[in-house]
N, C-alpha and C positions, 0 to 999 in steps of 0.2 A: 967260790968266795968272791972273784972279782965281778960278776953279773951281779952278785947281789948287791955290793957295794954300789955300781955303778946306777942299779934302780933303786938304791934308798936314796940318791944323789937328784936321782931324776924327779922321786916323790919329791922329795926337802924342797927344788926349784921350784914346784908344780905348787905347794902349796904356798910356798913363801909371796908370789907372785902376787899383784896389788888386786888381778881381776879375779880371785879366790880367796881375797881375805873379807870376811864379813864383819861388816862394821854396826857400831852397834846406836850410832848418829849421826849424820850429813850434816857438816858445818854449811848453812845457807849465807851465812855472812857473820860478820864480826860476832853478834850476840846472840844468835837463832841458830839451832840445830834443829834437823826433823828425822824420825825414826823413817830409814828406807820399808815400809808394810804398807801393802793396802790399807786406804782406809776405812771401817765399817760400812761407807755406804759403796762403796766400790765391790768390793766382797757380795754384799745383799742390795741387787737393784732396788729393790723395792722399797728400802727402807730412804731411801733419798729424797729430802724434804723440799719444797715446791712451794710456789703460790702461783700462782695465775688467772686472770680475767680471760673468758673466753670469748672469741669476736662474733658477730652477728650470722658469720657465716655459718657460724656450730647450733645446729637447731634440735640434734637428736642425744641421746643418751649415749649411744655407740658413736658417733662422732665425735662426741669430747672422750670418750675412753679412747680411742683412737688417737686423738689430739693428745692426751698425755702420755703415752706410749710411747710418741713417737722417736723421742731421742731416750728411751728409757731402755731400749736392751730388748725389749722385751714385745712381742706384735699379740694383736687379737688371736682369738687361733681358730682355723679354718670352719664354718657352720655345720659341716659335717663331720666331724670330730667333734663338734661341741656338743652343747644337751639341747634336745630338738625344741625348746623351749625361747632358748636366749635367743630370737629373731624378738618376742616380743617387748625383752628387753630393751634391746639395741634398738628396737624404732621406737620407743615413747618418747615425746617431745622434753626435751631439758629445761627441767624444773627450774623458773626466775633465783630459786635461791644458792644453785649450781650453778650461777655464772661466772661468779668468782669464788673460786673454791682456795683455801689453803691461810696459813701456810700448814701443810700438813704433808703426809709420808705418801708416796706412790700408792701405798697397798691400803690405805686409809683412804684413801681418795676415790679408790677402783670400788671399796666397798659403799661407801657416802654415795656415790652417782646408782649402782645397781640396790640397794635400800635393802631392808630387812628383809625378800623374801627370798635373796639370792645365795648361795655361797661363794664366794671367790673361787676358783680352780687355777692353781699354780703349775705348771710345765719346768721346771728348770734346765732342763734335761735341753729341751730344745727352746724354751725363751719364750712357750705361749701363756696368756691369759683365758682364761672361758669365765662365765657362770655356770652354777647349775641351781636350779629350783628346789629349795627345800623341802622337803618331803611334807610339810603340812600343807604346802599350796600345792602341792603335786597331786597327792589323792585327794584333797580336801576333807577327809575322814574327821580330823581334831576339830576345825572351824569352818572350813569356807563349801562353801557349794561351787560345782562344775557350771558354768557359760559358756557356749562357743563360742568365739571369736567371730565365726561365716560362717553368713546365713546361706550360704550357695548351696549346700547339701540338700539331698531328695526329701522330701516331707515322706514321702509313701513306704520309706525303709528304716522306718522307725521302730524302735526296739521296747520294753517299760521303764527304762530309765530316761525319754521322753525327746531323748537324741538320736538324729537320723542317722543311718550308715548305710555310705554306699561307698564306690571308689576313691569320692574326693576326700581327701585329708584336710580336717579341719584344725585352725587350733584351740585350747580350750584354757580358758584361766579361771584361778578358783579366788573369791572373793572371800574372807575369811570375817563375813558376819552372816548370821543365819537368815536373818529379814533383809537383804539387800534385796532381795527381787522385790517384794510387797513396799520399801520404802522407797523404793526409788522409778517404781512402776517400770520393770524391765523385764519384756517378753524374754521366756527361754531360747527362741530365735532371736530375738532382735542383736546387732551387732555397734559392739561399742564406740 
């Protein structure tokens, strides 16, 4: 009976104490209180609202994705882990109307710079961003027709679908209108 007493003595201390009592507003000063919680954008990096003019020295796509990353929590995530694709992303030069972007959300931002034919790909777990290529540019089957990117591949190890294969790895983007070759006079070699 007297252990007992002596640890309901200890809890009653334990709780009663200032650095276990939860309060349910921080007086900031005479007429302002703030609830001690996270606030939503703390919680969700992403959702954290921004503007910024990018400087002359950001010429590519993944450059400014990288540029707003940088104090966001959150980094690119490594090229081989990503979709073997998002290299073509991250090198197209940064569209005049992408200079100043905002004021808009992290995750709004990541998607405006990478454009309709990408997905976002979210990591939380470890804090990475990726793309990945949406399945209608991927196979081109709905709209777009297959280009190579390099022209470096063998001509003599061509197959009927009119693209060469040998050991070099090329990449390939689908343009998602039927007559882009005939409108725009563009060899099935030729590189963009």
């Amino acid at each position: 009976m007297k252990s007992r007493c002596i640890i309901n003595s200890i809890l009653l201390i334990v709780l009663a104490s200032p650095s276990f009592v939860i309060a349910e507003n921080v007086d900031l000063g005479r007429y302002s209180t703030v609830k001690p919680v996270a606030t939503p954008q703390q919680i969700d990096l992403l959702s954290v609202v921004f503007s910024m003019p990018f400087n002359k020295q950001i010429n590519t796509v993944g450059e400014a994705i990288e540029f707003i990353l940088l104090r966001s929590g959150y980094r690119l995530a490594p090229r081989e882990a990503s979709d073997p694709n998002v290299g073509v992303l991250l090198e197209q030069p940064l569209p005049f109307i992408h200079r100043k972007i905002g004021p808009i959300t992290i995750e709004n931002a990541l998607k405006a710079l990478a454009g309709n034919a990408w997905n976002l790909v979210v990591d939380p777990v470890n804090r990475y961003i990726s793309f990945d290529l949406k399945d209608m540019y991927r196979t081109g089957e709905s709209l777009g027709k297959k280009i190579p990117l390099d022209s470096s591949t063998n001509n003599d190890d061509s197959s009927n679908d009119g693209f060469a294969r040998s050991d070099v790895h090329y990449s390939e983007i689908y343009v998602p209108v039927d007559d882009f070759i005939m409108s725009h006079n563009v060899s099935k070699r030729e590189k963009f």
